[in-house]
C-alpha positions in Angstrom: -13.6 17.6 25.6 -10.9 19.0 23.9 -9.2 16.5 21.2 -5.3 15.0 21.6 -3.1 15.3 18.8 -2.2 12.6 16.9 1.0 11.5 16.6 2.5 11.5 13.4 4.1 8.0 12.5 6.4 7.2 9.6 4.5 6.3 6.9 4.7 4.8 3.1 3.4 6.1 -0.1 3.0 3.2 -2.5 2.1 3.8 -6.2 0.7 0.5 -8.3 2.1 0.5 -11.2 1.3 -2.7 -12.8 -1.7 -4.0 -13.1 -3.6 -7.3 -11.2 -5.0 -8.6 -14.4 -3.8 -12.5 -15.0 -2.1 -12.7 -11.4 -2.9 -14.7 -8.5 -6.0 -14.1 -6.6 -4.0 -13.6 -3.5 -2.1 -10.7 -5.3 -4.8 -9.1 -6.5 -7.0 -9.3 -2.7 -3.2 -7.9 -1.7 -4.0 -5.0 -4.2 -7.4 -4.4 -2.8 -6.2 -4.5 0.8 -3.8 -1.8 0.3 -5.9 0.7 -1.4 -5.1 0.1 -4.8 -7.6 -0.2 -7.6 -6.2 2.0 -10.3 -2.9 2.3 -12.0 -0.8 5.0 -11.3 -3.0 5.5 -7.8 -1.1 6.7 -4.9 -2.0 5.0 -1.4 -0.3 6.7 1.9 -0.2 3.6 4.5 1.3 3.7 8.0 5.1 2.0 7.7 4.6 -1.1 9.8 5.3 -4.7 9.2 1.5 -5.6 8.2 2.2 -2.9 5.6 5.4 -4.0 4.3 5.2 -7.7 4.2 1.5 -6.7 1.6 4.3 -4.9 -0.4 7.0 -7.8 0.0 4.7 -10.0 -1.7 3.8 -8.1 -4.7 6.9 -6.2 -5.8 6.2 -6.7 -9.0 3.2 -5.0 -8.9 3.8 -1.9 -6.5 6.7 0.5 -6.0 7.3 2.7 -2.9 7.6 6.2 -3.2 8.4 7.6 -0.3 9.0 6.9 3.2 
């Protein structure tokens, strides 16, 4: 069966750029549910609300890149 393309959704790239060490546990499971393990690691996440409110709650933490 031949496959469908996808469609191609807006999407975020989100850098961390400070790290989870000494903030809340919910920040840093916020960290971990995004992608993001590493400073300076890039993460490429569709741009929905699920997405954004995760970044609302740590931007302190996280910047975004592009959109």
């Amino acid at each position: 069966m031949a496959r469908t393309p996808r469609k191609r959704g807006k999407s975020l790239e989100i850098v961390q750029v400070r790290s989870g060490i000494g903030t809340p546990e919910n920040h840093k499971r916020t960290l971990r549910a995004l992608g993001l393990t590493r400073l300076n690691q890039r993460v490429v996440r569709p741009d929905n609300p699920a997405i954004r409110g995760m970044v609302e709650t740590i931007p302190h933490l996280v910047r975004i890149v592009s959109e």
